[in-house]
C-alpha positions as CSV (number, residue, x, y, z in Angstrom):
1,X,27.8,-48.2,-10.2
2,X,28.5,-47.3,-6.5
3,X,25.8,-45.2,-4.9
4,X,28.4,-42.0,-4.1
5,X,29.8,-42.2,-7.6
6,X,26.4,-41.8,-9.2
7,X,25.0,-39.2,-7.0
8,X,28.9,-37.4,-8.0
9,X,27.8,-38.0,-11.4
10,X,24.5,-36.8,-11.3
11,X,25.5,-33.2,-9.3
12,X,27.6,-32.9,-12.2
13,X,25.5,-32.6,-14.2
14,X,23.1,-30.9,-12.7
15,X,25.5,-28.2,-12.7
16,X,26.7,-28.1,-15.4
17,X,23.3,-28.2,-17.0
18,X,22.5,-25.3,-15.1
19,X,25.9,-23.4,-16.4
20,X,25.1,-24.1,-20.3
21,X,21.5,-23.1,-19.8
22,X,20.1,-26.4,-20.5
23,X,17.4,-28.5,-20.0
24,X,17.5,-32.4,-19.6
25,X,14.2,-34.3,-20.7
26,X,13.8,-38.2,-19.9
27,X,10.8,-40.3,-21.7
28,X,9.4,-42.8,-19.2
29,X,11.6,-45.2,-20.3
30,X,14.8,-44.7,-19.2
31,X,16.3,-45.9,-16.3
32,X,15.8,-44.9,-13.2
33,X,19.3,-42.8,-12.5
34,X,18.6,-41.1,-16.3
35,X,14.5,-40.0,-14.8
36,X,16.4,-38.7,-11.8
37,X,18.7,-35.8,-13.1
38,X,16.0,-35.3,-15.5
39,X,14.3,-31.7,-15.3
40,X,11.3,-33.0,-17.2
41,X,10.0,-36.6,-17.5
42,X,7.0,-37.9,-19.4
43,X,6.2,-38.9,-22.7
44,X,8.2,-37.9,-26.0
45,X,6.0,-35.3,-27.5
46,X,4.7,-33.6,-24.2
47,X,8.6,-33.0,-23.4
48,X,9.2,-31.3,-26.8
49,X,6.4,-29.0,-26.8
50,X,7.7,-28.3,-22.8
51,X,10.9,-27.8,-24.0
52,X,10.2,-25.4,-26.6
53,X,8.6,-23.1,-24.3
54,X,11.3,-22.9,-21.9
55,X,14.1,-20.4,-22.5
56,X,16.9,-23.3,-22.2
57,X,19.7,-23.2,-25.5
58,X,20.3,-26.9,-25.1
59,X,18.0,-29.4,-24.9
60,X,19.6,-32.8,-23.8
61,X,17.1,-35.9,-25.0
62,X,17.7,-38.8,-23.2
63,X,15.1,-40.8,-25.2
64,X,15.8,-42.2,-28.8
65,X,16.7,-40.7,-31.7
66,X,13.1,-39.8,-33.2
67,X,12.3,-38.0,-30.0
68,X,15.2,-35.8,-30.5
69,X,14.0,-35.0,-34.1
70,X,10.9,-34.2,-32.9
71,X,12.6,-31.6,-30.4
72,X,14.4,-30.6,-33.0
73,X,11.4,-29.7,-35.2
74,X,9.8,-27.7,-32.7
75,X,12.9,-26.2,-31.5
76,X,15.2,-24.9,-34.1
77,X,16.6,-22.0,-32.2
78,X,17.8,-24.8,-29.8
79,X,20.6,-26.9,-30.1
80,X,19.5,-30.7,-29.4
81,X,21.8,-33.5,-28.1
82,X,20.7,-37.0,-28.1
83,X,23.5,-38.6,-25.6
84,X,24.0,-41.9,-27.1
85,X,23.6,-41.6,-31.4
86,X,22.9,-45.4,-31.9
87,X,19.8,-45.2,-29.8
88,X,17.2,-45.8,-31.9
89,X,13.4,-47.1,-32.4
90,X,12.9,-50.3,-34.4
91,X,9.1,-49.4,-35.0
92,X,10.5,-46.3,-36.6
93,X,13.1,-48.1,-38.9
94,X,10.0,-49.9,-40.2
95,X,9.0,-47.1,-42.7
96,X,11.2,-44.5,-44.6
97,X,10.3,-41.8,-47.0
98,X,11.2,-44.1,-50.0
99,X,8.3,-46.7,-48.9
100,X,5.9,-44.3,-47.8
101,X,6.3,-42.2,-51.0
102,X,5.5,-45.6,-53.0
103,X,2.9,-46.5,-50.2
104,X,1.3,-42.6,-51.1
105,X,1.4,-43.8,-55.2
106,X,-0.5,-46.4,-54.5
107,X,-3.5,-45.3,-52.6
108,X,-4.3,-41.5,-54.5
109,X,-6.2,-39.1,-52.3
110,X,-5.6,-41.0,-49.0
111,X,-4.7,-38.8,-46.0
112,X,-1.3,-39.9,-44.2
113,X,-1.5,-40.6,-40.4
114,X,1.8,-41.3,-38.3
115,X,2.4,-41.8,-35.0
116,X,5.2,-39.8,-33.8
117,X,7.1,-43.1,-33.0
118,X,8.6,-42.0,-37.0
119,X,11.6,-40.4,-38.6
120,X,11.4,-36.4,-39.2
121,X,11.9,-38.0,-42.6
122,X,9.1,-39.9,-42.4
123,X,6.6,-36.8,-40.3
124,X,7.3,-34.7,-43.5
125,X,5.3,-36.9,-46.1
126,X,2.7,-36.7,-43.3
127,X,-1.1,-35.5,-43.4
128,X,-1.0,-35.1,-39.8
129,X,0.7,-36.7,-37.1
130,X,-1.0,-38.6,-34.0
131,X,0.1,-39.9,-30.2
132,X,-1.6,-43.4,-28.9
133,X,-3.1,-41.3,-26.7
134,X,-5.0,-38.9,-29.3
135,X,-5.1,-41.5,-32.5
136,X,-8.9,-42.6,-32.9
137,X,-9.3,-38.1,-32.5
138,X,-6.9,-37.4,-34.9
139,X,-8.4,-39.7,-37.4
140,X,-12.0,-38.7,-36.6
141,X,-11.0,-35.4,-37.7
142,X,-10.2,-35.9,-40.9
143,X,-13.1,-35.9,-44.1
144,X,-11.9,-38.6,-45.9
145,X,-13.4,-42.2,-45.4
146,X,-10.0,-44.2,-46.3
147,X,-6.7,-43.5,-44.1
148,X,-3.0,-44.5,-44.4
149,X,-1.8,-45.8,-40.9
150,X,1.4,-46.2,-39.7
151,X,4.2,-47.4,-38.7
152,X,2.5,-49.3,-35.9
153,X,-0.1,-51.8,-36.8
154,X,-1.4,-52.2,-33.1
155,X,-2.3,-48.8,-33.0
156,X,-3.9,-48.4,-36.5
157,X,-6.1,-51.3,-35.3
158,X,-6.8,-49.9,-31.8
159,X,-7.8,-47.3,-34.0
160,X,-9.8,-49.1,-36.5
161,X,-12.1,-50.3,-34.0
162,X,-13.4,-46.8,-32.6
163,X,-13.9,-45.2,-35.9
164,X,-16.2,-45.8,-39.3
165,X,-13.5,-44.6,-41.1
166,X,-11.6,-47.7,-43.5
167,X,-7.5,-47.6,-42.2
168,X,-5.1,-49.2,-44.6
169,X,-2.5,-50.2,-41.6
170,X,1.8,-50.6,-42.2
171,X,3.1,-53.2,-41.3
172,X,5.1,-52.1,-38.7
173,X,5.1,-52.5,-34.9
174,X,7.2,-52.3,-31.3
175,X,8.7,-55.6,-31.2
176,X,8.5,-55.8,-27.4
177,X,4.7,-54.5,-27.0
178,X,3.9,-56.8,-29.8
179,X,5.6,-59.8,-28.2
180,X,3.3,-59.8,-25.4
181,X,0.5,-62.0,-24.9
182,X,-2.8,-63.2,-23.7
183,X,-1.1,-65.9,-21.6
184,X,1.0,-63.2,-20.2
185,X,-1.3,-61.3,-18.9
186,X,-3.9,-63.8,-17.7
187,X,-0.7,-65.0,-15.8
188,X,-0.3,-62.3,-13.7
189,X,-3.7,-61.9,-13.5
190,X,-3.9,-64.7,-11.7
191,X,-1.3,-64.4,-9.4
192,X,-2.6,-60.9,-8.7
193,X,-6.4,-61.1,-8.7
194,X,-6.9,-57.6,-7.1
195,X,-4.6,-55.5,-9.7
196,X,-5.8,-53.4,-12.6
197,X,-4.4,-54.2,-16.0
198,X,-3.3,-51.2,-18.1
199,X,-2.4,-51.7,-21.3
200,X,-0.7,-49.8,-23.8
201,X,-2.2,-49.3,-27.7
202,X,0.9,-50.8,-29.0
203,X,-0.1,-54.2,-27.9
204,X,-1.9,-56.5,-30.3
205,X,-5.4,-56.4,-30.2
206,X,-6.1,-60.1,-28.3
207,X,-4.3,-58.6,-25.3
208,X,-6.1,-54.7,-25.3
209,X,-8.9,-57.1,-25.2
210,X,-8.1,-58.5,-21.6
211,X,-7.4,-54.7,-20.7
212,X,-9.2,-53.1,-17.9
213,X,-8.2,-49.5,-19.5
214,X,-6.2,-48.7,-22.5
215,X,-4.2,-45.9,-22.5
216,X,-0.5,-44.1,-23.3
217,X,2.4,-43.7,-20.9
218,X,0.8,-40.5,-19.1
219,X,-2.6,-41.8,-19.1
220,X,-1.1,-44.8,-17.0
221,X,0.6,-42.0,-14.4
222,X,-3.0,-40.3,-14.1
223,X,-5.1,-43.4,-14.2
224,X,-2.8,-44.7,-10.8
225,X,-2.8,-41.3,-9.2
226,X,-6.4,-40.6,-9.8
227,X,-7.5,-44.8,-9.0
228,X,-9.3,-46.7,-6.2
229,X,-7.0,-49.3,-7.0
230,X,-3.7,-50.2,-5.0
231,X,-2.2,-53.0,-7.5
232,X,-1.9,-52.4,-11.2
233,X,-0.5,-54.6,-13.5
234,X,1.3,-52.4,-16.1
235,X,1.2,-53.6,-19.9
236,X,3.7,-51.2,-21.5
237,X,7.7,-51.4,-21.3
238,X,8.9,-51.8,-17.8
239,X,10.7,-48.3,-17.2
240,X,7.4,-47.3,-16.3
241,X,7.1,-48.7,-13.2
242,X,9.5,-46.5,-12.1
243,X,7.7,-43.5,-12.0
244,X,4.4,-45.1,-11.4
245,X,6.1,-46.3,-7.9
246,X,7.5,-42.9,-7.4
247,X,4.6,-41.1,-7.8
248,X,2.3,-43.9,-6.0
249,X,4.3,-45.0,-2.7
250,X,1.4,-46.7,-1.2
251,X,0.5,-48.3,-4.5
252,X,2.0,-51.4,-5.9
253,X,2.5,-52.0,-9.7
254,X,3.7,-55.3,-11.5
255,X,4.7,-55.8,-15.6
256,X,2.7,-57.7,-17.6
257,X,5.9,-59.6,-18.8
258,X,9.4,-58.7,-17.7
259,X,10.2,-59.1,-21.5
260,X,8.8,-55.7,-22.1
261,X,12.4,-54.4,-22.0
262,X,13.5,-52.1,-25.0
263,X,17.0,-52.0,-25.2
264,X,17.5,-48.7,-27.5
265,X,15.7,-46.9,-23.9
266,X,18.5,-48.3,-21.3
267,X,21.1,-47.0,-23.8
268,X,22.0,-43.9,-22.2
269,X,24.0,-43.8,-19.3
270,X,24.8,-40.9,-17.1
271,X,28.5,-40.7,-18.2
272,X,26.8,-40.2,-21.7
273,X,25.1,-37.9,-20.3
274,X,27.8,-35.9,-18.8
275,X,30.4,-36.7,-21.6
276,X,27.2,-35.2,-24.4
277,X,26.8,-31.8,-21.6
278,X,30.6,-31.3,-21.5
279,X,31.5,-31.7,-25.1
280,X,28.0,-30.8,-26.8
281,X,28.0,-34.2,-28.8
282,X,25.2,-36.1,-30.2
283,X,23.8,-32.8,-31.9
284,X,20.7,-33.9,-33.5
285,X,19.6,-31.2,-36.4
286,X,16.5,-31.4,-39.0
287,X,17.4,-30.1,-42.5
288,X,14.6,-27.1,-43.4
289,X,13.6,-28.8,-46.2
290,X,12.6,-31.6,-43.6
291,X,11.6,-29.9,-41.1
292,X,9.2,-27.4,-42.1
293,X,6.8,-29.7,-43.5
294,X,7.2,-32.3,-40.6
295,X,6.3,-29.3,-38.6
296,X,2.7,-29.2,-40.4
297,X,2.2,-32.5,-39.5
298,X,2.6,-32.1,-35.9
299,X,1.4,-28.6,-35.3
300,X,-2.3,-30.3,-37.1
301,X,-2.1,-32.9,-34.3
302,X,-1.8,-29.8,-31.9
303,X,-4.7,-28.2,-33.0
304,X,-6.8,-30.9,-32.7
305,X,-5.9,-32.5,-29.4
């Protein structure tokens, strides 16, 4: 798109955000041009529980569908739009309420922990929910010896390895964390000698343990801001790098593989955008029945982080 026909867009929208009262949130993942009109970026549960507290009708989640549940959940008063409907998570579509209920049956008295990477669905057959960056907490805090984990597998064995505590794990991951390797990383380790590598929970466990630091989306934005460091090399999906570069002129940042590319994240263009503003499309509700109990889940994970 020409340069003067995106910045057109992007006033427009603006503008008519500010008309309808509404607020436009971007995870770290989008593109660039998406993180720009956005009036919040950052990670998908941070922008719910920010958007809840503003006094914005609409909340417009350029993100994937999950993250607009979750906004949904916390926001009911608020009407939610997710621009483009088919942008979805393929770690969520792992589990549904049909296999964790059977999953439940099988293992009595077993709290439930899910990362909020699920279905609201999937949230309300939930002990308590959990983010990569509060996991190992969240399952700390709970009595029982023996957890249910899922749907990621990387994270429930990130997790496994700072507790006591036994985690029965779902099989379920992010394809494109999980695709990348060892031989990745000690790659661009080599060809940048000097960079930190940051690497995401969602990665398997042989490449967290070539990681300088291990952290979530925002922790990566702190640890640059707040490091001695002036190369990073950035093992998470490459929309990152965008606002690590923005908020770090002077810094330079590299992906661990250029493969780390989720294609449900570069969905939403700004004519969606617009087209979702203008016409209030891609209204994303939670029925009560869902949502209250999915609510539970997430407000326990509130308490304790």
């Amino acid at each position: 798109m020409h340069d003067d026909m995106k910045k057109n867009i992007q006033d427009a929208i603006r503008r008519m955000a500010r008309d309808k009262h509404a607020i436009i949130l971007a995870h770290n993942y989008q593109p660039p041009e998406i993180q720009d009109i956005a009036d919040l970026c950052g990670d998908s549960l941070e922008l719910s529980i920010r958007a809840a507290q503003t006094d914005a009708r609409i909340i417009i989640f350029c993100g994937v569908r999950f993250m607009a549940e979750t906004a949904a959940i916390l926001s009911p008063d608020k009407t939610v739009l997710l621009p483009k409907a088919d942008a979805g998570c393929p770690m969520a579509d792992t589990i549904n309420p049909e296999a964790l209920t059977e999953w439940i049956r099988k293992h009595p008295g077993m709290p439930v922990v899910t990362y909020v990477n699920s279905t609201a669905a999937v949230k309300a057959l939930t002990t308590v929910c959990c983010t990569s960056a509060n996991a190992v907490k969240v399952v700390n805090s709970l009595a029982e010896d023996e957890i249910l984990m899922g749907p990621d597998r990387n994270l429930a064995a990130f997790a496994a390895a700072h507790t006591t505590k036994t985690i029965h794990p779902w099989d379920g991951c992010c394809p494109f964390h999980d695709a990348l390797t060892p031989a990745d990383v000690l790659a661009q380790r080599q060809r940048h000698p000097n960079a930190l590598f940051l690497a995401h929970p969602e990665c398997r466990t042989e490449v967290l343990d070539l990681a300088d630091i291990i952290t979530s989306t925002s922790g990566m934005l702190r640890v640059a801001g707040e490091s001695e460091y002036t190369a990073f090399i950035i093992g998470t999906e490459v929309g990152l790098l965008y606002p690590l570069q923005k908020a770090n002129p002077d810094k330079i940042f590299y992906p661990a593989s250029e493969a780390l590319e989720c294609r449900d994240m570069k969905k939403i263009t700004l004519e969606d955008v617009a087209e979702s503003l203008e016409h209030l499309t891609g209204k994303v509700k939670v029925p009560e029945d869902i949502r209250v109990p999915a609510l539970k889940s997430v407000e326990r994970m509130i308490a304790i982080r």
